[in-house]
Phi, psi and omega in degrees: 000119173322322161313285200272010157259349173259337167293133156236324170231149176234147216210103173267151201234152159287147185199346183185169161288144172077349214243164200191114170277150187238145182242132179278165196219149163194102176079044199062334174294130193278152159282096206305329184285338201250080157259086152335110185227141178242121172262146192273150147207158168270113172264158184314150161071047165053019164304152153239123159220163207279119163322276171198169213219124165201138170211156183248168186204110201058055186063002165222128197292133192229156168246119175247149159288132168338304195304321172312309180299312173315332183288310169323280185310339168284335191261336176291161179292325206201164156222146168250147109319064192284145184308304174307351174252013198301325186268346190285345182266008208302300209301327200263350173273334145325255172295026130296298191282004190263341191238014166060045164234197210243157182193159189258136172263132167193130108053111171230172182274116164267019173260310199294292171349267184318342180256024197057038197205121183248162202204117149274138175239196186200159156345305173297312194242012168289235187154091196291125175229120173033240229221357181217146188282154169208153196305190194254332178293311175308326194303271182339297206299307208269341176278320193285319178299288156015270192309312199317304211271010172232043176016040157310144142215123194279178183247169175310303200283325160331273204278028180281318181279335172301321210270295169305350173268301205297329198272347185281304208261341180066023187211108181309312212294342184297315171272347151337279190301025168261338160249018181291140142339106160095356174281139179270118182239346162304332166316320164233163190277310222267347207248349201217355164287154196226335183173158168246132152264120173253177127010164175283069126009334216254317194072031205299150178336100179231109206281133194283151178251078202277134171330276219291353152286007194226170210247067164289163152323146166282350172282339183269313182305302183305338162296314191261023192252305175284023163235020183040030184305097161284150194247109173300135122033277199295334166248016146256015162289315200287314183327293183308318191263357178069068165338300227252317219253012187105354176273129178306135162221160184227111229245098193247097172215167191287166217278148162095030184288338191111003201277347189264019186258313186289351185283017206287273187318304176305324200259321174308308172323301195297306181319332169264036174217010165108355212258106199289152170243141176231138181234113212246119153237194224254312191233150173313327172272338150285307202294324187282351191283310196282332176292353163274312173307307158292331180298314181287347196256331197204348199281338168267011158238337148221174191258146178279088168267161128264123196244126189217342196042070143282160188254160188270102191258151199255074176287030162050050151083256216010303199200171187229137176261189177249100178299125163267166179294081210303152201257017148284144179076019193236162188252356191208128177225137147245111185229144131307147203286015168267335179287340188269325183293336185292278225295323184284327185283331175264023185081352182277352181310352209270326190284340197244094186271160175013063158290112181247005186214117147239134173228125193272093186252155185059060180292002179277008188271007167298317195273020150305066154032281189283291151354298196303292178274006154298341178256000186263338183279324200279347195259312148344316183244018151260002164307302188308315198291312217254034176010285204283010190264142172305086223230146178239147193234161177237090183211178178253319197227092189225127166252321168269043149304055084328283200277349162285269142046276178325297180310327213263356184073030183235120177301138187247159183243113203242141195225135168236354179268151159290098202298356163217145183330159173201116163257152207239116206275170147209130172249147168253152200213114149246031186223166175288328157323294158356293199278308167289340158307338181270338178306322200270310175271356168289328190290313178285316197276353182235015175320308228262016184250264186239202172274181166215149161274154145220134180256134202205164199259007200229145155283024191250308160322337181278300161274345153286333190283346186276293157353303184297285191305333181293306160318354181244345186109023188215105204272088164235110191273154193319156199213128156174174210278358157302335192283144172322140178286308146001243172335324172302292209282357164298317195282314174292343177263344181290299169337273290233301196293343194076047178257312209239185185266337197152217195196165189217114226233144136265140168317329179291307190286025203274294190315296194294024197268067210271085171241140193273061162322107132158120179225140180252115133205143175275084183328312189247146171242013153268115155269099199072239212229014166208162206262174176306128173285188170254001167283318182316290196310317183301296131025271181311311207291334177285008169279008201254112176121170164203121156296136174081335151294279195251152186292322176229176153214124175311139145227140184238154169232078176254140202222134173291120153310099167116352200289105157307093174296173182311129181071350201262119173283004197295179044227233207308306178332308204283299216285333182309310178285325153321310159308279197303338182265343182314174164220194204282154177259151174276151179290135141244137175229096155232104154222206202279173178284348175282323168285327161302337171289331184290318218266305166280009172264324183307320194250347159273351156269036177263342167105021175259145182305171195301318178319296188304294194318280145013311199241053118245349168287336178274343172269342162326126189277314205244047191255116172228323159273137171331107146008276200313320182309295187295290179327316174285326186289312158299350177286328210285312210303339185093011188242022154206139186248157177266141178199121216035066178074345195232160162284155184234113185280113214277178171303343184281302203266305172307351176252010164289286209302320186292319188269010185038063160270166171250141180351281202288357170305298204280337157314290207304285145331338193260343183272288201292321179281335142352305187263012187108327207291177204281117192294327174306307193279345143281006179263319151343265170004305194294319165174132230265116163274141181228002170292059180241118170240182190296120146327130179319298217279318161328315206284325194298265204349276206303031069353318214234355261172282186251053141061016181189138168318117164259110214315130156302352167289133189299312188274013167297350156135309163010278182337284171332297183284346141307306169317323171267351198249007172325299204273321171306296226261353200278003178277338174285310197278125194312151173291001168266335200270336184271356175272313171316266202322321170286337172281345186263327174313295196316310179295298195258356171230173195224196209232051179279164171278338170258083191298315189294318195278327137342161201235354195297315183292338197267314171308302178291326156315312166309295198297315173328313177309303187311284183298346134339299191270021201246325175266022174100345209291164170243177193316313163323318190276298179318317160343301200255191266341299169308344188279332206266321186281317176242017205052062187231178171245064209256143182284143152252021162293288205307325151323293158339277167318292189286332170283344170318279161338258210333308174333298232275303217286328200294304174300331136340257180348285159339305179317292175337284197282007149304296192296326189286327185085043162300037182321325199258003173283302177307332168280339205261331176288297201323291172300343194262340198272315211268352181297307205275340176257349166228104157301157215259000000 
């Protein structure tokens, strides 16, 4: 019989009075051709028996005898009942039990059903959807229609963690409601963890290392023995790989791993043998927290310098500059690379004898776009100067250290774990409200565990968010590189003492951020005006935890549904998921022939010869053009001269590379003092400060005011188009915001036809700072003038920085017009550097 070889379970349904569907099954699947319907009759003593038996199959109605069908339900494995139809079935459970054969009362998916699929449940495998159970697959099918319809789309792992929070919570309807309008999902963890990174588990073999095994100093050995130095993982790697005996390495693991202890370990012995360690990062603020770190560390068995080149400029107690060091005697040099690159470009490198340690931190800023190849000339060329010297390379998020490693000649040693768990949050938020109400209870909710970081793209964002949380009882205050080194370094101790909840960050002050955090969350997944990379996010995300301080560390991501970054079809929900499934991206270091041509101008005016120079470009990561090429452009550039045949760096080209312009900079310069022009506005010039903005509350109106968010940068193109559009607009606008705008009409614009595209307003903003600081004021004072005359904002960290800058340009300049014989520019440069760091 056809039927009874193919059938395994049959499952009744209500279907008419006396009628009854029958669904045939096979391997849980109802058989879309085979429905069965049975009409019922009464027979005496309240018996049933089957009527007529009919199903159809390809379109043609087949009839079975009664018996056959009976034999067919004896020959089945299982008949269900479903339970919810138990009373619409009382006849035919009847008449089962009138013919003795066995049938199941049982639980079924009625979403499975309606799908042509039947699914038993139970207790064990069952699933609360509004007022009824349903299998776990119907679940997982109704939260993905969920996402659908707030137009989510999630990744396997996103819903791999819905399908274990569901298998958790057994209620469909609880997590639906994580994407409803006002849910708060920061209140549990469990509702918003996305993945843990732990610890190594696995433990593969790594031979351990005890201070008291190694053939340490007895003064190095007794410092890292009263600091209960255990030897991590990433540095018994280092160890292993030969840390101790000399070998360059390129030391890659995440961030709070131990990696600035092996460049430790490779330079203190030798530093207590006459062998110098020089240790190079990226910022003035990381070099100075590790020369402090060292200093605290070493300072009574060797001496600590620091080279940062700040100038000593005089605020009256305000702010503190960072004084360098004279560098005779000293054993330990911390510098940034651009202050260690000045001493090689003027030749002095000649004076810092028997370097046996370079330790290179953060080596991942070669794949830095501006950056990248300064740090690639520079480490070039301390190979040539320091031969015997050691190098240690450093980073967190280097993903092809193979093949950087290999270019740079350092074997490289890779670690991918963390030494404490670290969970990785994701919240969807769908309003901006939202986002900070969930922002407020991770914050609250992790007071009494650690401090928190929030990272955010804007520093105006930086002060509504804080703003907000001080409104709430939650003390994190704005942080960002506009702020006083002063203020900065108040804001790291408070942290540091357990005074404040954390601080509120832009991703540009991210790198320079060491705070013992921990929790990261991330407001924003915008840098500027392009979102985060996954070298960035990792980076940020490795502030979360602190070894030997905390058991874990947290990263949160809140991200708007639907939120479109600038230019972007992306969004924040998609880039979020992206972050989190991401890994480290590779550093590329290709860059233009002009910066390279900047890199041979540098090292032959450092005074090696054509010959060294040849063999530090070949050493180069981004040496792509012809040697001779780059030599001829600088002969035509003025910045190398021929003699006897051979090149030379000319008088020109050695006050370029010591003032780190680049070739057509100092043409270009060397063209204005030609003519005359005015020395502020040619040191200006040189390249524009713009860190000026709106008054908060100003930027709101006008926002509010003319109907669209508006840049908080002063110089964003806006301004102009108020300016022309004054007279349309001026019936909307209050007579005080229009009285601002004629002080700014008055002050800051000129009369090119095309205004927005012009530089006159940034010009005339400069030289005011200047000559503001010029009449006594300090970076403070200057500050609160601009707040009180136009409303505007200038930090007076950021103040700080550009009379720094305008020193270093001034001196630039100097070079310059010494080699033209510009006598009378040279006194006038002279009074402006010492005017601007002591005013009269």
């Amino acid at each position: 019989m056809y039927l009874k070889n193919k059938i395994e379970t049959l499952a009744f349904f209500p279907y008419k009075k006396n009628k009854v569907k029958v669904l045939a099954i096979s391997n849980e699947e109802f058989l879309d051709d085979i429905v069965i319907r049975v009409e019922l009759i009464k027979k005496k003593k309240d018996k049933y028996r089957p009527y007529k038996i009919w199903y159809k199959q390809r379109g043609r109605q087949n009839f079975i005898e009664y018996k056959d069908f009976f034999k067919l339900l004896r020959s089945l494995k299982s008949i269900i009942i479903p339970r919810m139809f138990k009373n619409d079935l009382r006849k035919i459970t009847r008449m089962l039990e009138d013919y003795q054969i066995d049938y199941k009362i049982a639980e079924i998916c009625r979403y499975c059903k309606n799908k042509n699929k039947l699914t038993l449940i139970d207790v064990e495998n069952s699933y609360l959807y509004y007022d009824e159970l349903i299998c776990k697959s119907c679940g997982v099918s109704e939260i993905q229609n969920e996402l659908k319809f707030i137009n989510f789309k999630p990744t396997r792992q996103f819903m791999d963690n819905i399908k274990k929070l569901l298998e958790k919570l057994r209620n469909v309807n609880k997590i639906i409601t994580i994407f409803k309008p006002g849910f708060i999902a920061a209140k549990k963890d469990e509702f918003t963890l996305y993945d843990t990174l732990e610890p190594d588990k696995k433990k593969k073999p790594i031979t351990q290392f005890e201070v008291s095994d190694l053939n340490l100093p007895v003064k190095f050995n007794k410092i890292l023995s009263d600091l209960g130095i255990n030897f991590l993982p990433i540095q018994n790697l280092a160890i292993s790989k030969g840390l101790l005996d000399g070998e360059d390495l390129l030391i890659v693991a995440p961030t709070s791993t131990g990696k600035t202890l092996c460049g430790e370990l490779a330079g203190i012995p030798k530093a207590l043998n006459n062998g110098k360690m020089i240790y190079l990062s990226p910022l003035v603020s990381l070099s100075n927290t590790k020369y402090e770190e060292f200093k605290s560390k070493y300072g009574d068995i060797l001496n600590v310098s620091i080279r940062v080149g700040m100038s000593r400029i005089d605020t009256k107690g305000e702010d503190f500059y960072i004084e360098d060091s004279h560098l005779k005697d000293t054993d330990i040099i911390v510098a940034s690379y651009e202050a260690f690159d000045f001493i090689i470009r003027k030749g002095e490198y000649n004076n810092i004898k028997e370097v046996k340690t370079i330790i290179v931190d953060e080596i991942q800023t070669l794949g830095d776009l501006e950056r990248g190849v300064e740090l690639d000339g520079l480490i070039s060329r301390l190979k040539i100067i320091y031969p015997n010297a050691q190098i240690i390379g450093l980073s967190a998020t280097i993903s092809n250290a193979d093949e950087i490693g290999e270019k740079l000649g350092l074997e490289p040693v890779i670690y991918k774990y963390r030494p404490v768990p670290v969970e990785r949050h994701l919240i969807l938020c769908k309003t901006p409200s939202e986002k900070m109400t969930n922002l407020k209870v991770l914050i609250q909710r992790e007071k009494s565990f650690g401090a928190t970081i929030v990272f955010t793209n804007s520093r105006y964002k930086t002060y509504k968010i804080s703003k907000y949380l001080r409104s709430q009882g939650l003390n994190l205050p704005d942080y960002h590189a506009g702020l006083s080194y002063y203020r900065k370094k108040r804001i790291e101790e408070a942290i540091e003492n357990k005074q404040i909840d954390g601080v509120v960050s832009t991703f540009a002050l991210g790198a320079g951020v060491d705070l013992p955090v921990s929790q990261v969350v991330f407001h924003s997944l915008r840098m500027g005006r392009d979102y985060l990379d996954n070298n960035m996010f990792l980076q940020m995300s490795g502030r979360a935890g602190r070894y030997k301080r905390h058991s874990r560390g947290k990263v949160v991501l809140l991200a708007e549904l639907g939120n479109k970054f600038f230019g972007s079809n992306k969004t924040e929900d998609r880039i979020a998921l992206s972050l989190l499934e991401g890994t480290e991206e590779d550093i590329c270091t290709q860059y233009y022939p002009e910066e390279i041509e900047t890199q041979v101008l540098a090292t032959l005016s450092s005074g090696l010869n054509l010959k060294l120079t040849k063999k530090f470009y070949d050493q180069m990561l981004g040496a792509e053009e012809e040697f001779n090429y780059l030599l001829k452009e600088l002969y035509k550039k003025d910045m190398l001269e021929l003699v006897e045949n051979k090149y030379k760096v000319s008088e020109l080209g050695e006050a370029t590379a010591r003032s780190f312009f680049k070739p057509d900079q100092a043409l270009e310069i060397r063209k204005k003092l030609d003519k005359k022009r005015d020395l502020l506005e040619i040191v200006i010039e040189i390249e524009y400060f713009n860190n000026i903005y709106l008054d908060n509350r100003i930027k709101e109106d006008l926002s509010r005011i003319l109907k669209r968010n508006i840049s908080s940068l002063f110089f964003s193109g806006f301004v102009f188009d108020i300016f022309s559009t004054l007279e349309n607009i001026r019936g909307t606008i209050p007579n005080k915001i229009i009285d601002l705008i004629k002080v700014w009409q008055e002050n800051f614009s000129c009369e090119h036809e095309k205004e927005e595209y012009c530089e006159c307003g940034l010009l005339k903003t400069n030289v005011e700072i200047i000559e503001l600081r010029l009449s006594g004021l300090t970076p403070r004072e200057v500050s609160d003038y601009f707040k009180n005359e136009y409303k505007l904002v200038i930090y007076p960290g950021d103040i700080f920085k550009m009379l720094d800058n305008a020193i270093h340009r001034l001196r630039g300049v100097k070079r310059i017009a010494r080699v033209l014989e510009l006598d009378d520019y040279l006194q006038e440069i002279e009074k402006y550097i010492n005017n601007i760091e002591n005013p009269e």
